[in-house]
C-alpha positions in Angstrom: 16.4 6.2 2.1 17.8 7.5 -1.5 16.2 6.9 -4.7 18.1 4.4 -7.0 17.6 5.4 -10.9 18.0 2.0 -12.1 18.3 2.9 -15.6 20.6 5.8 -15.0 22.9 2.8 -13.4 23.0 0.7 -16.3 23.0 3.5 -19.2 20.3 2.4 -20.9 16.9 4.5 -21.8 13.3 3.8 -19.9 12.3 2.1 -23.1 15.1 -0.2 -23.3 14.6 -3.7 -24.8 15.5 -6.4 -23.1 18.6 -7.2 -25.3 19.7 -3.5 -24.4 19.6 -3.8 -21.1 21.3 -7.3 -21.3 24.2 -5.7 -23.4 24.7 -2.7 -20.8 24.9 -5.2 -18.0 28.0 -8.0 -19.5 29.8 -4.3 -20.4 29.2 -3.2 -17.3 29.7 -6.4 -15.0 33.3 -6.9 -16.9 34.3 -3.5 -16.6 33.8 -3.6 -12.8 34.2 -7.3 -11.5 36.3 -7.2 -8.6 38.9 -9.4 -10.0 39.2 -7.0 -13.3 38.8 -3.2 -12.0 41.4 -1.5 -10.4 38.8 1.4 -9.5 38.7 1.8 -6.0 34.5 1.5 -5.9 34.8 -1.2 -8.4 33.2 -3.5 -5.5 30.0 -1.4 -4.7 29.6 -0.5 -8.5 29.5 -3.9 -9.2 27.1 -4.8 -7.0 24.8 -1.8 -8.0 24.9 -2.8 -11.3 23.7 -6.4 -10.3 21.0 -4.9 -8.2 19.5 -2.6 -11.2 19.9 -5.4 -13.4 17.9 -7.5 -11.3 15.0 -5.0 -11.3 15.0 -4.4 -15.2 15.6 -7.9 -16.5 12.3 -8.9 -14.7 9.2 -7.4 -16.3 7.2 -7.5 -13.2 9.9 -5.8 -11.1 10.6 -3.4 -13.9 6.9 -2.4 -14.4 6.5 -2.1 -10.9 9.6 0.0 -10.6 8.5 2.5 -13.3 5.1 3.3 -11.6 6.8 4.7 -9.1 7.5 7.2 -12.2 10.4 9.2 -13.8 10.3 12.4 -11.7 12.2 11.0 -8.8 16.3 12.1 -8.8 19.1 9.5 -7.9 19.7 10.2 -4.7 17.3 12.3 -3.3 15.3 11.2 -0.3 12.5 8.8 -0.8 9.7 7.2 0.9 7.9 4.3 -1.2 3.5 4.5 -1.1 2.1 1.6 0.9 0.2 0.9 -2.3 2.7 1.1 -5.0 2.4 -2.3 -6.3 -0.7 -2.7 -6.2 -2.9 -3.8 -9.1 -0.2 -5.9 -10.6 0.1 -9.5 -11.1 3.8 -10.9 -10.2 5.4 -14.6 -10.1 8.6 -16.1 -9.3 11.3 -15.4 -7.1 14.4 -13.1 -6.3 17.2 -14.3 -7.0 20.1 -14.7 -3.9 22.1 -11.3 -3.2 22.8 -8.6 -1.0 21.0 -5.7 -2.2 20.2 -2.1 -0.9 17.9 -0.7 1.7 16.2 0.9 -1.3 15.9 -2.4 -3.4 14.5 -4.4 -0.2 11.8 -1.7 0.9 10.5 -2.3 -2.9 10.9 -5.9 -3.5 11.6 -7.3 0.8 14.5 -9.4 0.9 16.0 -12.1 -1.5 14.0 -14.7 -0.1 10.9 -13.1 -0.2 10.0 -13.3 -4.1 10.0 -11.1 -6.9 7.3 -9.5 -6.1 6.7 -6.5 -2.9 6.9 -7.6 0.4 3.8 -10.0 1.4 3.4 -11.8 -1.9 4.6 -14.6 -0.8 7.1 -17.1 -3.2 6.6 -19.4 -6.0 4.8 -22.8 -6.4 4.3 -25.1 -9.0 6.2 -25.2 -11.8 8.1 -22.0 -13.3 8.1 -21.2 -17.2 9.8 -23.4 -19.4 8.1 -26.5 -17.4 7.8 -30.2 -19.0 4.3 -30.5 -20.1 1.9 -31.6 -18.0 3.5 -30.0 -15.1 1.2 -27.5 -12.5 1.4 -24.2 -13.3 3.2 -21.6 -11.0 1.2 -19.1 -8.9 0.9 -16.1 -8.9 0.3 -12.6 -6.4 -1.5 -9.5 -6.9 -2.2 -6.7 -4.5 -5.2 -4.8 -4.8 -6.6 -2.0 -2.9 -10.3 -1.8 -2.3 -12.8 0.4 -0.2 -13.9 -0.2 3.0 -17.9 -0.8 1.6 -16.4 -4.0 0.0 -15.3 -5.7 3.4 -18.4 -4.5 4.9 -21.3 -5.4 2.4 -19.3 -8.2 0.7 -20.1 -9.6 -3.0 -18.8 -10.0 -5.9 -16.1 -7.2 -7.2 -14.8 -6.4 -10.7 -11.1 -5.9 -10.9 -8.4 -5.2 -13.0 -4.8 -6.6 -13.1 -1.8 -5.5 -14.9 0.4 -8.2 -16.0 3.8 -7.2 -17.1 4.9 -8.8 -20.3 8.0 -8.5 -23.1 6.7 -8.6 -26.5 8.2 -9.5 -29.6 11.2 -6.7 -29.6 12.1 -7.5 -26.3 9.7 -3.9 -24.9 8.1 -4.3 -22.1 4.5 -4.1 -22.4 1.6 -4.4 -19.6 -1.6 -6.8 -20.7 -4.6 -5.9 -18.7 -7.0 -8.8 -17.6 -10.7 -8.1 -15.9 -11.8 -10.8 -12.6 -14.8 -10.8 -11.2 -13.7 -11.4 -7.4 -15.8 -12.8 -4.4 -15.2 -10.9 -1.8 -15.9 -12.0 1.9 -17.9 -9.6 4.3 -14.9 -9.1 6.8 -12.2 -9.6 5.1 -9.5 -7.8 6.8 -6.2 -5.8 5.3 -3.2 -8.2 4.7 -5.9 -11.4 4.3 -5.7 -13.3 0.7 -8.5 -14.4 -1.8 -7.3 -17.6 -3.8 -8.9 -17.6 -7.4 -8.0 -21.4 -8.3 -7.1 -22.1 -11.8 -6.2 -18.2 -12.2 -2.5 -19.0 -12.4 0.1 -19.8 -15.2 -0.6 -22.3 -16.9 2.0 -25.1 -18.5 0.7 -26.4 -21.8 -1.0 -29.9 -20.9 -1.0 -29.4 -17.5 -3.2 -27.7 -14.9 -3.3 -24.2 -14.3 -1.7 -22.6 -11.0 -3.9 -20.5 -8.7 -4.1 -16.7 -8.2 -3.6 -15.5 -4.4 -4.9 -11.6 -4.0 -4.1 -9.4 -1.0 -6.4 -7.3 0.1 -5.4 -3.9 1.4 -7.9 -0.7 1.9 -8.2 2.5 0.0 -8.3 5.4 2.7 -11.7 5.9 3.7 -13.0 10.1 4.3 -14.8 9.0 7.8 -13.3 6.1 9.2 -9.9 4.6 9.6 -9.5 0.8 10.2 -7.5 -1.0 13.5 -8.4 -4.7 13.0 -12.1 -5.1 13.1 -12.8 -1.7 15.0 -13.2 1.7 13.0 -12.5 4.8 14.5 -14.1 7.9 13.6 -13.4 11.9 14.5 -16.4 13.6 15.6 -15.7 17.8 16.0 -18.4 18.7 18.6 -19.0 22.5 19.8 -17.5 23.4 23.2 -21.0 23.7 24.6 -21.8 20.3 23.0 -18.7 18.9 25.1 -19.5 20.7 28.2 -23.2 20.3 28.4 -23.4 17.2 27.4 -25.7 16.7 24.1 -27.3 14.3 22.0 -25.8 14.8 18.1 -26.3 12.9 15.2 -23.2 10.6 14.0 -22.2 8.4 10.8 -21.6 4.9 11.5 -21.5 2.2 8.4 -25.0 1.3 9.1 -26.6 5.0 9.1 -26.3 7.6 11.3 -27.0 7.5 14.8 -27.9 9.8 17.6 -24.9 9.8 20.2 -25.3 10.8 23.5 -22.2 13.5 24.2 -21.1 13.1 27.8 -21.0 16.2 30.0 -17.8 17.4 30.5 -16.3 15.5 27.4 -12.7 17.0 25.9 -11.0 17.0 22.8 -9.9 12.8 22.2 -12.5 11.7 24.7 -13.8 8.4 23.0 -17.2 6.6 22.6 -18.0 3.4 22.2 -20.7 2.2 19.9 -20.6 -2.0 20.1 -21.5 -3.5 16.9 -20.6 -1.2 13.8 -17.4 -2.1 13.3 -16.6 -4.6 10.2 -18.5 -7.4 10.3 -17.4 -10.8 12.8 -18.6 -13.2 14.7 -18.6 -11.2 16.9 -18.1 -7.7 14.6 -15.6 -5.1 15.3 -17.1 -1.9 17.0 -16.8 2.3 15.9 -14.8 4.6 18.1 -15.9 7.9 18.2 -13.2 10.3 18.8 -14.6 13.9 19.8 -12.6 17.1 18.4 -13.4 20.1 19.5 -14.7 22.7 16.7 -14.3 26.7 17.5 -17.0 28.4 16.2 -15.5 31.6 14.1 -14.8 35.4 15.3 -15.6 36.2 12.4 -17.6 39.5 13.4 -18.0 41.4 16.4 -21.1 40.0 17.7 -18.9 36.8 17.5 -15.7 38.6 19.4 -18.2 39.9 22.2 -19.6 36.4 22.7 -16.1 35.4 22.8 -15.3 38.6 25.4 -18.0 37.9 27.6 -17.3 34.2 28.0 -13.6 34.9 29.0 -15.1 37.0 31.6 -17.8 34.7 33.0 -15.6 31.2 32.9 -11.8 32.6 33.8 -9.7 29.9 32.5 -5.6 29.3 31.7 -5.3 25.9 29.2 -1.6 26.0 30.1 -1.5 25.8 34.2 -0.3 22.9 34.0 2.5 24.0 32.3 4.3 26.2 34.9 5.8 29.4 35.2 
């Protein structure tokens, strides 16, 4: 997928106001409308320049777009991080098009909001509201470690809410919640914070939804409830069978290595996965750890136990 330089599109600087970019997009839509241009890719400029604009005339999209930061070239191949919009408050909704692969892989498709895929839409009522109305809801991603679905409690955390000030420049506001979070609570499950909406004056305040996803963790990695966990084992330790100590969430434990274990053999240990009625469990992986050659008592070790165990890892490959 290619990296679209938004601003480059449009002409205008990264600090543009919000009148700028307005004025670059009437230039730009009347120099290419379809019914005006006689350019031969007045059709797809047109359109790109209606994509773009609908990035940078929405502070949320736009400060989302601009973490993803200005080293990235137009064009050049790009892969979005699973957590680039995280941390950021978002409301409202996309607005109907047909808009690039690029556009969709940040935002998900028209229907799906203004903010990245997941967020869900809009409801309650949007700015500009009579009074008294309910106040719209909003989204936020946020990324947190695995202790926090494990343990539980009450986190501190900190949104970024995109926001135009007085010139028109856009500006993010940071606001502090302390957030309950539920021992289990899984990647791609919400925490609704009621009242933690927008709010339309004289009416009642719109609720906050937060997606959880996890930080990468240096021991475990999560599928659903069960945690997985890559143990490196000496050869002996495989082929003998052993008894070695392991991490698990709750402490470490002495695991009981199988004789005649290999590299990806896993084990079982019921209970220590993230917490459930009933909890996930941990999968120990085993990877096999060759100690070093690094000297020649090492290499003669090595030498001697060629001799005594003669054996060819690729038989099974042929010839």
């Amino acid at each position: 997928m290619e990296f679209k330089d938004y601003y480059g599109i449009m002409g205008v600087a990264r600090d543009a106001t919000e009148a700028e970019i307005k004025q670059a997009y009437r230039k730009l839509a009347r120099k290419y409308h379809p019914d005006v241009s006689k350019a031969k890719d007045a059709e797809a400029r047109f359109k790109e320049v209606g994509e773009a604009y609908e990035v940078l005339k929405n502070p949320e999209k736009r400060a989302a777009y601009d973490q993803l930061g200005s080293g990235h070239r137009a064009g050049e191949n790009f892969r979005p991080p699973p957590d680039w919009g995280s941390g950021f408050e978002f409301s409202g909704g996309a607005e109907q098009g047909a808009y690039s692969d690029f556009f969709e892989a940040l935002f998900g498709r028209a229907a799906g909001g203004g903010a990245p895929p997941g967020f869900g839409g809009r409801r309650g009522a949007a700015p500009g509201a009579p009074p008294g109305s309910r106040g719209e809801d909003h989204h936020a991603r946020i990324l947190l470690d695995l202790d926090a679905t494990l343990d539980g409690g009450t986190r501190s955390i900190g949104l970024r809410v995109p926001h135009l000030d007085a010139s028109g420049r856009l500006e993010l506001r940071e606001r502090t919640l302390a957030v309950k979070i539920p021992k289990g609570i899984l990647p791609g499950q919400t925490i609704r914070l009621a009242g933690q909406g927008m709010q339309v004056h004289g009416g009642t305040a719109g609720d906050l939804y937060i997606e959880v996803e996890f930080a990468a963790h240096p021991l475990y990695r999560v599928d659903g409830r069960d945690l997985l966990l890559e143990l490196p084992v000496a050869p002996w330790e495989a082929a003998l069978g052993s008894s070695v100590q392991a991490p698990t969430p709750g402490g470490a434990i002495d695991l009981k290595i199988p004789a005649g274990s290999h590299a990806g053999t896993k084990l079982r240990v019921k209970g220590r996965g993230i917490p459930a009625d009933p909890p996930g469990d941990l999968y120990v992986e085993l990877q096999i750890a060759l100690p070093p050659a690094a000297d020649e008592k090492a290499r003669a070790a090595y030498r001697a136990f060629a001799a005594a165990a003669p054996f060819d890892p690729r038989a099974r490959l042929g010839g």
